[in-house]
C-alpha positions in Angstrom: 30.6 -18.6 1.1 27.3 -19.0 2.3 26.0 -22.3 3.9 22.6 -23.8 2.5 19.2 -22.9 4.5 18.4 -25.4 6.8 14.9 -26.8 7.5 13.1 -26.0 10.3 10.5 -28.2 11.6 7.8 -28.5 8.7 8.3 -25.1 7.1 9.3 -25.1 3.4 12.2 -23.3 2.9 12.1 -19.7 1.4 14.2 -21.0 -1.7 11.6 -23.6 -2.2 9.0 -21.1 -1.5 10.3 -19.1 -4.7 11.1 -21.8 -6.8 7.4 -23.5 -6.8 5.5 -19.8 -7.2 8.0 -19.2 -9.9 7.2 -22.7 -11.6 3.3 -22.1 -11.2 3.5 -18.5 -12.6 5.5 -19.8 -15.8 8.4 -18.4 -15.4 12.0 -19.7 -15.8 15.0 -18.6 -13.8 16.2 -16.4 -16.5 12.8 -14.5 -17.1 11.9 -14.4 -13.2 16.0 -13.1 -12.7 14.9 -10.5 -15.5 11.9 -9.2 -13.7 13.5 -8.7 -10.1 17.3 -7.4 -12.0 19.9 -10.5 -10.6 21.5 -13.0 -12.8 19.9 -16.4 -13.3 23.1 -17.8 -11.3 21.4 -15.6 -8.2 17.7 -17.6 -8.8 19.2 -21.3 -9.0 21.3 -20.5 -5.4 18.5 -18.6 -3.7 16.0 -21.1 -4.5 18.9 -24.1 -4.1 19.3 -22.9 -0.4 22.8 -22.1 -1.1 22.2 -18.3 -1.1 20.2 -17.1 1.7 17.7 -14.5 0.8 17.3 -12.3 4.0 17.3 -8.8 2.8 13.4 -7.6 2.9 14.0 -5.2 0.6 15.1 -8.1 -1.9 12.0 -10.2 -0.4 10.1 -7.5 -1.4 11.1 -7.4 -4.4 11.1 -11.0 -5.2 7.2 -11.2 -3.9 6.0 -8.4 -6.2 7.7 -10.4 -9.3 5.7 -13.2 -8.0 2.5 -11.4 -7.1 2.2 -12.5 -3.7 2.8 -10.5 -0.5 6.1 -11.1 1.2 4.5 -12.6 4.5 3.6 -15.5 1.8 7.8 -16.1 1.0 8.6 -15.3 4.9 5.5 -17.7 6.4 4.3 -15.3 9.0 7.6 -15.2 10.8 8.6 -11.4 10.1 5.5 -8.7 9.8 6.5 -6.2 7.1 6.1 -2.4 8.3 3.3 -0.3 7.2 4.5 1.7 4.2 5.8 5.2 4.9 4.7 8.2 2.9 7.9 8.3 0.7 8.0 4.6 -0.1 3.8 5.6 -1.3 4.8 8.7 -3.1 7.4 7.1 -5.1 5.7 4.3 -5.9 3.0 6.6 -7.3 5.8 8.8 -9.2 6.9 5.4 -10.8 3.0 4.9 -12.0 2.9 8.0 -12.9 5.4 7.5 -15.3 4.2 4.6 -17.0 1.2 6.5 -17.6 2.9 9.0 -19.3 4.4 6.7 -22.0 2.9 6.7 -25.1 5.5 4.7 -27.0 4.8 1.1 -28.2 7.4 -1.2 -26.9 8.1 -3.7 -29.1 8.2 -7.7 -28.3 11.3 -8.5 -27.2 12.7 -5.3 -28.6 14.6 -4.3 -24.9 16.9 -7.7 -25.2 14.9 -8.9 -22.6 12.5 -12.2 -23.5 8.5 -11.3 -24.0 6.3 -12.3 -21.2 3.5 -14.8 -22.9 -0.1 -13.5 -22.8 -0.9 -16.3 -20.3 2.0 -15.4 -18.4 0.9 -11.9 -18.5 -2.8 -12.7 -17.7 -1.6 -14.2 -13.9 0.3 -11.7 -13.4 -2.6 -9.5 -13.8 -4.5 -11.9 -11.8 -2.6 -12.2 -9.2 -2.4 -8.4 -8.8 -6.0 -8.1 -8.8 -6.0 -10.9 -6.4 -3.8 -8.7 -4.0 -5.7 -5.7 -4.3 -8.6 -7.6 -3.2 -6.9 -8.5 -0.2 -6.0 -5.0 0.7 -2.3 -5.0 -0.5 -2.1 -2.2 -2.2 1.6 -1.6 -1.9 2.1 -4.6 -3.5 0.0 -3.7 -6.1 1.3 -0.1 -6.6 5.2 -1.9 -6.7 3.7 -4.0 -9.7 1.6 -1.7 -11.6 4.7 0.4 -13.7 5.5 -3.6 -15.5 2.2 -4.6 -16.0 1.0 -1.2 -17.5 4.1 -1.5 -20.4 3.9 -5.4 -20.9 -0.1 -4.6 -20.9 0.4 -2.1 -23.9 2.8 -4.3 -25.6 -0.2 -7.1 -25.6 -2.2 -4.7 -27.1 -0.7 -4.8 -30.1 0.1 -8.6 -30.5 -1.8 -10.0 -33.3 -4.1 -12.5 -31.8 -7.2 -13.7 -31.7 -7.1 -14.6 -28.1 -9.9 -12.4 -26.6 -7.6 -12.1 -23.4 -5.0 -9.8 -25.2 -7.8 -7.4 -25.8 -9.3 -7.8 -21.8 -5.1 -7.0 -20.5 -4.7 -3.0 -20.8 -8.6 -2.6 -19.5 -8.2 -4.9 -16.9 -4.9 -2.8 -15.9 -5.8 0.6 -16.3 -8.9 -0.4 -14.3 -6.7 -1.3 -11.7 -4.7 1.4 -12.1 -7.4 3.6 -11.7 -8.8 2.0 -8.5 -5.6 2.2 -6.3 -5.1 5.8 -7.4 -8.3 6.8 -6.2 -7.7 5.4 -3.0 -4.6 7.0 -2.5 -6.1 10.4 -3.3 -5.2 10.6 -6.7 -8.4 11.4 -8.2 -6.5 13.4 -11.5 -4.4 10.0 -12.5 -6.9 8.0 -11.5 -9.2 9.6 -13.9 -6.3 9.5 -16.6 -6.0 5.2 -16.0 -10.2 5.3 -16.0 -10.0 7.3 -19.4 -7.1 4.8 -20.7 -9.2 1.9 -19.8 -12.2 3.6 -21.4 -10.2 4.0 -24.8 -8.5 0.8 -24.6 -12.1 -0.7 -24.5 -12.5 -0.2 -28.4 -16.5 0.1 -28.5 -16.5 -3.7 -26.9 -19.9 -3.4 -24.8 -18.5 -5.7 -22.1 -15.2 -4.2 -21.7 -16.6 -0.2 -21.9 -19.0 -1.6 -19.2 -15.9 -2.8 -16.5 -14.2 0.4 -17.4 -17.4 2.3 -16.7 -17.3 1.2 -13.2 -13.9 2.7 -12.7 -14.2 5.4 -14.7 -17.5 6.5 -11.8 -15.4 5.5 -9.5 -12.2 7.9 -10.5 -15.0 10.9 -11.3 -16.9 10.7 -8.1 -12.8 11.0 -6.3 -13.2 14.4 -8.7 -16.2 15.1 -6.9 -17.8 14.8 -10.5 -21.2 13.0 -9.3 -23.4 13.8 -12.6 -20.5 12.8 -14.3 -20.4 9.8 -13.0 -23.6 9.0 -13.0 -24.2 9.7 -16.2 -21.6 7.3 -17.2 -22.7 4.5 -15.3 -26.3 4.9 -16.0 -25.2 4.5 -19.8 -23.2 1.8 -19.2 -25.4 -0.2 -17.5 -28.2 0.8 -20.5 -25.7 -0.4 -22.8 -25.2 -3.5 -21.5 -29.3 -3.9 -21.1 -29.4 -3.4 -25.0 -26.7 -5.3 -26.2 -27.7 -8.2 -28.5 -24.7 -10.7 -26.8 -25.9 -9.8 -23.8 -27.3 -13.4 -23.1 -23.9 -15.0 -23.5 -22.5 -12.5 -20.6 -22.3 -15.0 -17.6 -21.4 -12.3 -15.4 -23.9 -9.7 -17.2 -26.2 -9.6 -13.8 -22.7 -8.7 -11.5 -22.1 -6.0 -13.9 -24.9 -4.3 -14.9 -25.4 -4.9 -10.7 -22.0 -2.8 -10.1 -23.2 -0.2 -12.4 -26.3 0.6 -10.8 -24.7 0.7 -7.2 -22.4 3.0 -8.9 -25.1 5.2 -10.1 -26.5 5.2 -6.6 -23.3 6.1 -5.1 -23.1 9.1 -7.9 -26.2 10.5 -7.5 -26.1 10.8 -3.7 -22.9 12.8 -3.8 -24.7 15.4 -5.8 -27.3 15.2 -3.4 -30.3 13.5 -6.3 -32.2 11.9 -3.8 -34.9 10.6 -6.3 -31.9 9.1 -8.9 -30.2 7.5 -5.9 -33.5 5.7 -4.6 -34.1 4.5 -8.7 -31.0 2.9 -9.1 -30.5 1.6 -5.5 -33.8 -0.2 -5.9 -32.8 -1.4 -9.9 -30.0 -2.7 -8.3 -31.5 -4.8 -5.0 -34.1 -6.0 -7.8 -31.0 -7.7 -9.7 -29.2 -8.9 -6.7 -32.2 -10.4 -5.4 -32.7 -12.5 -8.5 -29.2 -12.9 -9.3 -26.9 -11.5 -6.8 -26.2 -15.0 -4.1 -24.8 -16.9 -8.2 -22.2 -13.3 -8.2 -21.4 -13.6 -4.7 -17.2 -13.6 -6.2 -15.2 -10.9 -7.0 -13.8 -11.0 -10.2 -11.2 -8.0 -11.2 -13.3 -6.0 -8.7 -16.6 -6.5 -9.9 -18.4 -8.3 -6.6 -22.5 -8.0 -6.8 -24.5 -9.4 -4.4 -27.6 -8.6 -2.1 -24.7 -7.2 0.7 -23.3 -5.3 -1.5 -26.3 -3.6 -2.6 -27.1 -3.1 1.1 -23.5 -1.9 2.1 -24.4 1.2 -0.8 -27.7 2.0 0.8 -25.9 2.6 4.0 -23.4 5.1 2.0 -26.4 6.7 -0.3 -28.1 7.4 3.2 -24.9 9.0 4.6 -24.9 11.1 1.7 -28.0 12.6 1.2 -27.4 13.5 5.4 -29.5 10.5 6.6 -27.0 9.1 9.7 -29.4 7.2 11.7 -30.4 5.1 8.8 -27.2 5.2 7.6 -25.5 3.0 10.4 -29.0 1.1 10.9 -28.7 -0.5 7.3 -24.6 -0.8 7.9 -25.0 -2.8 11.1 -27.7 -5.1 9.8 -25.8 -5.5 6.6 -22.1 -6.6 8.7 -24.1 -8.6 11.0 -25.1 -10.9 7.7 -22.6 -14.1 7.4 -22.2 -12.6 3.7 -20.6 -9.6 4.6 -17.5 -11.6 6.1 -17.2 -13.3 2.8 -16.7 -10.2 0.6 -13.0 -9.4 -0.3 -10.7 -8.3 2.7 -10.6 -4.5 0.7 -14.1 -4.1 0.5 -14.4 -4.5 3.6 -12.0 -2.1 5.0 -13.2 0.2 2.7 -16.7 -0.1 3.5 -16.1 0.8 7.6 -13.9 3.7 6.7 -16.5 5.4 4.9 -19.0 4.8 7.1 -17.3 6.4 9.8 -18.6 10.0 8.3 -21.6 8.6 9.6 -20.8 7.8 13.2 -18.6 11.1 13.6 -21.7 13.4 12.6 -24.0 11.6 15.2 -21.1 12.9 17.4 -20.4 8.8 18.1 -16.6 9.1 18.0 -16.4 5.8 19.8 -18.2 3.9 17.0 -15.6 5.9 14.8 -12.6 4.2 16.1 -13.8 1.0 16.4 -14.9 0.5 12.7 -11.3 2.1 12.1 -9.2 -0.3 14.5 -11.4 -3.4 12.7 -10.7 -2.1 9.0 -7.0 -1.9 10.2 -7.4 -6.0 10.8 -8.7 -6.6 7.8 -6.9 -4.5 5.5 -4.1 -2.2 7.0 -3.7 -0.8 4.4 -6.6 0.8 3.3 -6.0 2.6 7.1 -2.5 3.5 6.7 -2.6 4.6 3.0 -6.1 6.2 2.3 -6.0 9.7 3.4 -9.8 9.7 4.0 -9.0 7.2 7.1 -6.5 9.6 8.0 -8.5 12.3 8.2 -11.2 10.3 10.0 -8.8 8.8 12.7 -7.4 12.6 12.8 -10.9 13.6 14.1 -11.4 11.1 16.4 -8.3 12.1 18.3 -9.2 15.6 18.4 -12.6 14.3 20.0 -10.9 13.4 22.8 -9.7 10.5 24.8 -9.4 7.4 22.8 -9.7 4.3 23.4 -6.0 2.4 23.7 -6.2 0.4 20.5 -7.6 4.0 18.6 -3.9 5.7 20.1 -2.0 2.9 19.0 -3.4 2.5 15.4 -2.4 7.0 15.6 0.6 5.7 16.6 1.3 3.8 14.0 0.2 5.4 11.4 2.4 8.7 12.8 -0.4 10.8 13.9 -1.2 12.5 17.3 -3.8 14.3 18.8 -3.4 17.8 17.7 
């Protein structure tokens, strides 16, 4: 028999831990036991104290039902390893698979009780909230439920405008992780699903758009994309509700910097510079009210100048690539974007510093991304590849070696 978890200093107990996020996401001990596959006898003594929940596997487990990462149930007191490329491949197998279904599940057809739409809609936001913090194994663990409980709300009779927003809002994430990870083909499939799911709505096509460029520029598709978010962002110019679109500016404003980004990978220097300055127009009028990132879509005057830096690497321009990037980091806005955007931001850039032969500048911006997300390090493989190069540069400097290190990869 196990003895109840004792209190240690001020810390909350992990039990209690579970039992508030629990409360605060909706859920009951039976429908939270349903999600992570115990009994509800299992819930009452974990979050009781009188079972003690030590496995970090089960942790794991239990955080992804709650959408929070496990160092939020543990307090900081174990560091969870950097995911290995099994756990990340079968995690994307699993996604994979819910993509594939087609079938319409049924509410409460599996025995097991229906999630409600506002139950559903934290989830989703609590995933999104994680991805914008860089967690993107989290994200990828939760993904497979929320793509099949997002399908199901689909086809609930409502007239809650949220049960519509659910499948874009997942298949849009969907698509964003995947196209991290190097999945540009099923990223492009979530994009196209989001796309459909959509229905003609201008505002919903619109926030698909942006992942849709995104998943088509991983396909190295740059018209493509461009094409698409250039229509989008017309769309949205044109449509007659457009005035009661609060976040109408951030949109439109994400669509034009994914324009920009489009048209530089296919080297249209004139199209980049158009959209680039459409876009800087917008933020500068709109952008400091759209500072927030809402299901991805952050628009603001960084953000605009964060692109430029990345249009400039792309039509070749290095110099006045990393000139714009280090006057746009050095502004007190850039440390309030989301933790992923960040990350993301300095690994791209280092294209720029390694073809002005600066490998130095290249590990640095790749040991910071690593503190602010480590994931987007140890999963993308276009960090891979860049910390790859700046090994075979050379010596490194010690915290370069021991990011390689732990990410498995040595100077070869």
């Amino acid at each position: 028999m196990t003895r109840p978890v004792r209190r240690t200093g001020n810390e909350l107990p992990i039990g209690r831990r579970v039992a508030e996020l629990r409360v605060n996401r909706g859920m009951n001990q039976q429908v939270f036991a349903d999600r992570i596959g115990k009994s509800k006898s299992w819930v009452d003594k974990v979050e009781r104290g009188v079972r003690t929940l030590d496995r970090l596997s089960v942790i794991q487990t239990v955080a992804a039902a709650l959408g929070v990462a496990p160092s939020v149930l543990l307090a900081g007191k174990v560091q969870r390893g950097p995911a290995t490329d099994t756990d990340t491949d079968s995690a994307v197998e699993r996604v994979r698979e819910a993509l594939a279904r087609y079938d319409v599940p049924r509410p409460g057809s599996d025995g097991q009780p229906a999630s409600s739409l506002r139950q559903l809609d934290g989830q989703v936001g609590y995933a999104w909230t994680a991805y914008r913090n860089g967690h993107h194994a989290q994200v990828l663990r939760m993904l497979p439920d929320l793509l099949g409980d997002s399908r199901r709300s689909h086809h609930i009779q409502t007239d809650d405008p949220a049960a519509a927003d659910l499948p874009v809002r997942v298949y849009r994430l969907a698509a964003q992780v995947l196209a991290k990870l190097g999945e540009a083909d099923l990223a492009w499939l979530a994009a196209d699903r989001a796309m459909t799911a959509a229905a003609g709505d201008t505002r919903r096509a619109a926030l698909a758009t942006v992942s849709l460029a995104q998943a088509l520029r991983a396909l190295r598709r740059g018209r493509l994309a461009m094409a698409a978010a250039a229509t989008a962002a017309q769309r949205l110019d044109l449509a007659p509700a457009r005035a009661f679109l609060p976040e109408e500016p951030a949109l439109t404003g994400s669509l034009l910097t994914e324009a920009a980004l489009a048209a530089a990978a296919c080297g249209a220097a004139a199209a980049t510079a158009e959209f680039t300055e459409r876009a800087a127009h917008l933020a500068a009028a709109h952008g400091e009210r759209h500072h927030g990132d809402h299901d991805g879509i952050g628009f603001s005057p960084v953000t605009v100048e964060l692109a430029r830096a990345l249009t400039a690497m792309r039509l070749g321009d290095h110099h006045r690539a990393v000139t714009t990037h280090r006057r746009a980091t050095a502004d007190d806005a850039w440390h309030r974007l989301p933790a992923e955007h960040r990350a993301a931001h300095l690994i791209d850039i280092t294209r720029a510093h390694l073809d002005l032969g600066d490998h130095h500048a290249a590990g640095r911006a790749l040991v910071t991304a690593d503190g602010i997300a480590p994931a987007e390090t140890r999963l993308r493989p276009a960090a891979r590849a860049a910390l790859t190069t700046v090994l075979r540069a050379g010596p490194a400097a010690a915290d370069v070696t021991r990011l390689a290190t732990t990410i498995g990869l040595t100077r070869q």
